[in-house]
C-alpha positions as CSV (number, residue, x, y, z in Angstrom):
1,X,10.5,-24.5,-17.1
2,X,8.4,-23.0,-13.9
3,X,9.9,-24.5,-10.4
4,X,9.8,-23.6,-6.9
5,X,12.7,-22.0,-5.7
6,X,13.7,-20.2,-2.4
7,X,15.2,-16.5,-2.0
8,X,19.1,-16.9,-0.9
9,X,19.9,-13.5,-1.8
10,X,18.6,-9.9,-2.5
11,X,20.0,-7.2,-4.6
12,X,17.4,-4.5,-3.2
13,X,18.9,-1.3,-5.0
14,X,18.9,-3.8,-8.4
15,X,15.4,-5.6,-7.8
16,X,16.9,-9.1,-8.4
17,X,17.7,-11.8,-6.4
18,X,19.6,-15.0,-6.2
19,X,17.2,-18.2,-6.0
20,X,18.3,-21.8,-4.9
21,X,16.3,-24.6,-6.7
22,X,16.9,-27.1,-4.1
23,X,15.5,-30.3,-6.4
24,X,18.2,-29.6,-8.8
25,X,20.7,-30.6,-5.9
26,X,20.2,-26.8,-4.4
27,X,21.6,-25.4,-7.9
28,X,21.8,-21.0,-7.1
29,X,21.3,-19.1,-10.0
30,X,22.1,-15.2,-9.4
31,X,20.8,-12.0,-10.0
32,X,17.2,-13.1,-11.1
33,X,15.2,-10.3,-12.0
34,X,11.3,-10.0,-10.5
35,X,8.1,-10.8,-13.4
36,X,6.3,-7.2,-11.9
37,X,7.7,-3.6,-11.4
38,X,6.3,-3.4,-8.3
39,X,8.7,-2.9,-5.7
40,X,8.2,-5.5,-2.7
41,X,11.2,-8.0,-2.2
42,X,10.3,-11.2,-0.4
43,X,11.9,-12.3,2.5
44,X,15.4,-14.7,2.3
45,X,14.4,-18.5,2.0
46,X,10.9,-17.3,0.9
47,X,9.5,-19.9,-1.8
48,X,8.7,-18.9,-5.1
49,X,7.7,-19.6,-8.4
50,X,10.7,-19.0,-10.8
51,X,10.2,-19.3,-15.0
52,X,13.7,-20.6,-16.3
53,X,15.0,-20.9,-19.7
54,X,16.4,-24.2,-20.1
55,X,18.7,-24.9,-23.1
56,X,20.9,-28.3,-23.4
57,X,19.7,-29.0,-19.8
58,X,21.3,-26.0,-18.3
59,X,19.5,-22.9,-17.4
60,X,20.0,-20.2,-19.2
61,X,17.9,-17.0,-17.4
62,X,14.6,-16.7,-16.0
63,X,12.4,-14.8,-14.2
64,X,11.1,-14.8,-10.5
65,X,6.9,-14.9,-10.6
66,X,6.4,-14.0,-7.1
67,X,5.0,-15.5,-4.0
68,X,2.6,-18.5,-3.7
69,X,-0.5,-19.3,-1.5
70,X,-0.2,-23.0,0.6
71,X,-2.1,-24.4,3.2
72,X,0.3,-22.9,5.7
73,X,0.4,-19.3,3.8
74,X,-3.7,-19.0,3.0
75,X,-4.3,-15.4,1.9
76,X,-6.1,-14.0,5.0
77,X,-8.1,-11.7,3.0
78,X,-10.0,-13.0,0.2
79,X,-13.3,-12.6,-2.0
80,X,-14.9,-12.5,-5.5
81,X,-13.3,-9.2,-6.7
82,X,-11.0,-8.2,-3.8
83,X,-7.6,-6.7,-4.0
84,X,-5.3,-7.0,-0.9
85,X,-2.6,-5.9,-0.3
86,X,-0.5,-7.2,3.1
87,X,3.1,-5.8,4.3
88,X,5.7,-7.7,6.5
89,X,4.5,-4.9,9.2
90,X,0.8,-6.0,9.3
91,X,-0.2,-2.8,7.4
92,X,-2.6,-3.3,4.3
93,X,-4.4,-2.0,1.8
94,X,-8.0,-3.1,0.5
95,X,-10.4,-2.8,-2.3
96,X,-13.5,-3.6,-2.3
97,X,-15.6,-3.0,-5.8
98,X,-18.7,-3.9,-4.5
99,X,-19.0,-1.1,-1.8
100,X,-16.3,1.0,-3.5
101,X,-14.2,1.7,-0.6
102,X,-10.5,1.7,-0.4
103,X,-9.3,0.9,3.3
104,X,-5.9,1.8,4.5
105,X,-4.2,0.7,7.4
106,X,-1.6,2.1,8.1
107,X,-0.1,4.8,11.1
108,X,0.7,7.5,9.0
109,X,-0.4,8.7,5.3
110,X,1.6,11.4,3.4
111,X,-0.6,13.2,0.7
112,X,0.8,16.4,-1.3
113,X,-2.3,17.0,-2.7
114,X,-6.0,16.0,-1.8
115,X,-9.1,16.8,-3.5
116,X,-12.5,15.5,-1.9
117,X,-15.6,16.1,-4.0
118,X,-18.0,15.0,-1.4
119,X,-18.1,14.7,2.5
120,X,-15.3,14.8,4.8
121,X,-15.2,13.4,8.0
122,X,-12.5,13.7,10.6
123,X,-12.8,11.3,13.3
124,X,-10.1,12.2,15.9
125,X,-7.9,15.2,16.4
126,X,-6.7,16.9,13.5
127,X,-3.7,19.5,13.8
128,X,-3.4,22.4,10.4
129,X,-0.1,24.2,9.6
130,X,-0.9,26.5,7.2
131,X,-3.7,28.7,6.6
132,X,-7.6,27.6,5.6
133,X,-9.6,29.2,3.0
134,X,-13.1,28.4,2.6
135,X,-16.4,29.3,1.3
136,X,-20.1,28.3,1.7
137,X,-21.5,27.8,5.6
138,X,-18.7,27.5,7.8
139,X,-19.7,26.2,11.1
140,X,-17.4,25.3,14.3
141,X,-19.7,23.4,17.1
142,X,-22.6,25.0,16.3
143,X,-21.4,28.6,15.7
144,X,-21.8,29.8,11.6
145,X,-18.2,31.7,11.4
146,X,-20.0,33.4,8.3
147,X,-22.5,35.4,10.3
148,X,-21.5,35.2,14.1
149,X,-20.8,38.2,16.5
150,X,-20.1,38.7,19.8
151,X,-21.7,41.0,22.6
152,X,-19.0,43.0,24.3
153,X,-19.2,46.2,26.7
154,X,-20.0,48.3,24.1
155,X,-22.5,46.4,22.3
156,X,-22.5,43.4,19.7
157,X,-19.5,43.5,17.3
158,X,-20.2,43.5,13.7
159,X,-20.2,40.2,11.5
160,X,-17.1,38.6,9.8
161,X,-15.7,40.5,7.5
């Protein structure tokens, strides 16, 4: 049996919740696990679809399905193909597979490893702890740090090293 339910309680270490079916005279069943593995707990007295097992006209266990779309919660991203992603904080992520891009927005990203095969391109202040190792043309505002010297009072310095 699939009914709309609201969030009364969360169990956020557990991932479960307690749901209230209020057309079953606001019946509460507890510690309802969530369908997906993916941790994102809704909000308390957030609607949802739950899937209960119903034996003898009592429910037995079930299984929150998530969130739902209405005409006063329309998804504000959408589109043949899309995937968005929208937190409580505004923050998002979004795919789109007919460009290819991934867009993040967020304030802060935490990588321990990144790999770019391909163009990178820093728009905005950038700030390295840490050393840098390169190879190929290396080039800072104009100057190659491969083959630059500098004239000084005794003459021009040798290249880099």
């Amino acid at each position: 049996m699939i009914c709309i339910a609201k969030i009364s309680k969360i169990d956020y270490v557990a991932g479960r919740a307690d749901v209230t079916i209020e057309d079953r005279e606001g019946i509460v069943i507890t510690d309802v696990p969530f369908l997906d593995a993916i941790y994102e707990m809704p909000a308390v007295k957030d609607a949802v679809y739950v899937d209960f097992e119903e034996k003898g006209g009592r429910i037995k266990r079930g299984v929150i399905l998530g969130k739902f779309y209405t005409s006063d919660n329309p998804p504000t991203q959408f589109g043949k193909g899309i995937f968005f992603k929208e937190f409580t904080d505004g923050a998002y992520i979004k795919y789109d597979p007919d460009s290819k891009t991934l867009e993040l927005a967020v304030d802060k990203i935490k990588i321990k490893e990144i790999e770019v095969n391909g163009a990178a391109n820093v728009k905005g202040n950038m700030t390295l702890t840490g050393s840098i190792a390169a190879s190929g043309n290396v080039t800072g505002s104009g100057i190659s740090l491969n083959s630059h010297t500098h004239t000084g009072v005794h003459g021009e310095t040798s290249g880099p090293h």
